[in-house]
C-alpha positions in Angstrom: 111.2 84.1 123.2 108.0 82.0 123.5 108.8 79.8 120.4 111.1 76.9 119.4 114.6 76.2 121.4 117.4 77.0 119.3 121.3 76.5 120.0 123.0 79.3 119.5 127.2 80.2 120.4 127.6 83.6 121.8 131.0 85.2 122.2 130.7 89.1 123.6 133.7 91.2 123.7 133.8 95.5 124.3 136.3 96.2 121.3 137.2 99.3 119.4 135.3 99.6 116.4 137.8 101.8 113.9 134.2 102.9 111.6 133.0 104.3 114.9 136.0 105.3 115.9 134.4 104.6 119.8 135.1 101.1 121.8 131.7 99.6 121.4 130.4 96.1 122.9 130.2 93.5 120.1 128.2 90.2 119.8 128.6 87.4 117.6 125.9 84.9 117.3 125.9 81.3 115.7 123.4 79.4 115.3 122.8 76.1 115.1 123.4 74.6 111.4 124.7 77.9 109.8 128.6 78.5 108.5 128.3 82.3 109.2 127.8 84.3 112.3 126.3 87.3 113.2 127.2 90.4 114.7 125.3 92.6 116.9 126.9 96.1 117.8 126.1 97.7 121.4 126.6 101.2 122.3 125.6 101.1 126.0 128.9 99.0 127.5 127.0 98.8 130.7 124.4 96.0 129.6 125.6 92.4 130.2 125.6 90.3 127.0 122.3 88.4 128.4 120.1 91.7 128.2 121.6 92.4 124.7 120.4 88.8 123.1 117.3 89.3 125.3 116.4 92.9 123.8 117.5 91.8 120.7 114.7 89.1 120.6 112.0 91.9 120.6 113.4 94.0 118.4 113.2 90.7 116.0 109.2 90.3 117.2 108.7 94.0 116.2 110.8 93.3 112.6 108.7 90.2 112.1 105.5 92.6 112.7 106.2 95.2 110.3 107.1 92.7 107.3 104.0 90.9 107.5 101.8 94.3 108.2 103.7 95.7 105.3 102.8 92.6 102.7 99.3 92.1 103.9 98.0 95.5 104.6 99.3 97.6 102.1 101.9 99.5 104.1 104.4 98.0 101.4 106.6 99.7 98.4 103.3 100.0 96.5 101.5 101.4 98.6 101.0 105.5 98.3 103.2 107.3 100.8 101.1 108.9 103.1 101.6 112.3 104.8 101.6 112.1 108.6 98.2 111.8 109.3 97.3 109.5 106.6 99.7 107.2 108.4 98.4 107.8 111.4 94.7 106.6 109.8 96.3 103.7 107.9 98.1 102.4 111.0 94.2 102.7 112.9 92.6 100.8 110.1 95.5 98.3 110.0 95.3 97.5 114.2 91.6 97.4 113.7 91.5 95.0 111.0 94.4 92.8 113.2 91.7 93.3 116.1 89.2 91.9 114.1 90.8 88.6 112.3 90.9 88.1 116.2 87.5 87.2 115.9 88.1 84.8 113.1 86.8 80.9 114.4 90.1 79.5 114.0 91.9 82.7 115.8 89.7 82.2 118.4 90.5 78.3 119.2 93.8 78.5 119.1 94.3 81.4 121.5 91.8 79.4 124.0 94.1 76.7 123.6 97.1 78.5 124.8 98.8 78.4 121.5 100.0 80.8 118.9 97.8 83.2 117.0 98.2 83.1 113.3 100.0 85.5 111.5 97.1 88.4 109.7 98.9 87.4 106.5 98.0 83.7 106.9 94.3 84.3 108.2 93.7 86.8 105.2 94.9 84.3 102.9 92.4 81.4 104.5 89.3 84.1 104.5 89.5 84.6 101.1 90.4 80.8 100.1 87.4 80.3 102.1 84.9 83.0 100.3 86.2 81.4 97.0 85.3 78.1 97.6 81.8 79.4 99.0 81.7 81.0 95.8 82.6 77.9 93.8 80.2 75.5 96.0 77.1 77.7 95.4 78.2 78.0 91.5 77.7 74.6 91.3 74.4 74.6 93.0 72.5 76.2 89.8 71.3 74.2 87.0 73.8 75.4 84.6 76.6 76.5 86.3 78.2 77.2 83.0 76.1 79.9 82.2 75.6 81.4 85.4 80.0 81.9 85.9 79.6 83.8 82.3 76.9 86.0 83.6 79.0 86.5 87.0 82.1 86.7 84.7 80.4 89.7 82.7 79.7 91.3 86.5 82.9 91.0 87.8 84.6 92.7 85.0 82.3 95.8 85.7 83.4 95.8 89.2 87.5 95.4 88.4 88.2 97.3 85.8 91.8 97.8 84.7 92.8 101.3 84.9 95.9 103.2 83.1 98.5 104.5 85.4 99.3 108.2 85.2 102.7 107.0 86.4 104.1 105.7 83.6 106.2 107.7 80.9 105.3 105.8 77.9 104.0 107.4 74.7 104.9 110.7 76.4 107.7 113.4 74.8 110.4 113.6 77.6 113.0 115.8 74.9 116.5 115.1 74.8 117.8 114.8 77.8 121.3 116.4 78.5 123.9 116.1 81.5 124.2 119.1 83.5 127.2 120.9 83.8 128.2 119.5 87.3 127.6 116.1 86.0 130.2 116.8 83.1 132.4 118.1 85.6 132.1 115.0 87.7 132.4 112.6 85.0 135.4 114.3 83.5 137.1 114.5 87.0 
């Protein structure tokens, strides 16, 4: 869909699954340069093996989306689970930030030149190799450059602390913990 051309062998058949106990339409995919294939399961027996592949090319777009919004915008496992409308905020904050790397120089010629966009991931990344090496340039700049990274060095640590987690259970008194009586029941079962 829009990217490289891959070979793939497609074989489509509307089976019986016994786990679903129903006849459902299944798919197997190989590609190109892989021992194993892949199976994709259909409920609908009406769609033609085409529109299955097809449909299942933007479901892959939409996967690919949410991976690289969850390790680049914090919507990943350590991230604080937000109630309803917190992710609701989050996911405004997220699209505006994607709307704004959109803006970014290189974002910008390669959609005028009809070709991909970057990924967010990949143009985060760049932004702040790019501040660092600002950062490094005009360090070197100052007569003693030496002395000026210890006085930033002193700054900086100000600014990002290390802070103890409330999480953790060390140093604290959990007792002695005993099985319940349904666990003693299960385990003797």
């Amino acid at each position: 869909r829009g990217g490289k051309e891959i070979k793939v062998t497609v074989s489509s058949a509307r089976l019986k699954v016994s786990s679903h106990s129903k006849k459902r339409f299944v798919i197997a995919l190989k590609y190109d340069g892989e021992n194993d294939y892949r199976y994709l399961v259909a409920t609908d027996l009406t769609w033609r093996t085409q529109d299955i592949i097809q449909a299942y090319t933007l479901r892959w777009l939409i996967e690919v989306f949410f991976e690289d919004w969850k390790l680049y915008e914090g919507w990943g496992r350590e991230a604080k689970q937000l109630d309803e409308e917190g992710s609701s905020r989050g996911l405004i904050l997220s699209l505006l930030f994607d709307h704004c790397l959109l803006l970014h120089p290189e974002q910008i010629a390669r959609i005028e030149s009809k070709l991909p966009a970057y990924t967010v991931g990949s143009l985060q990344r760049k932004s702040q190799m790019d501040v660092l090496l600002e950062f490094i340039t005009s360090l070197l700049e100052f007569p003693d450059p030496g002395d000026k990274l210890k006085e930033l060095g002193e700054l900086i640590k100000d600014v990002f602390q290390l802070m103890p987690s409330g999480k953790h259970m060390i140093g604290r008194d959990l007792g002695r913990l005993e099985p319940t009586a349904s666990l003693k029941y299960c385990s003797a079962g």
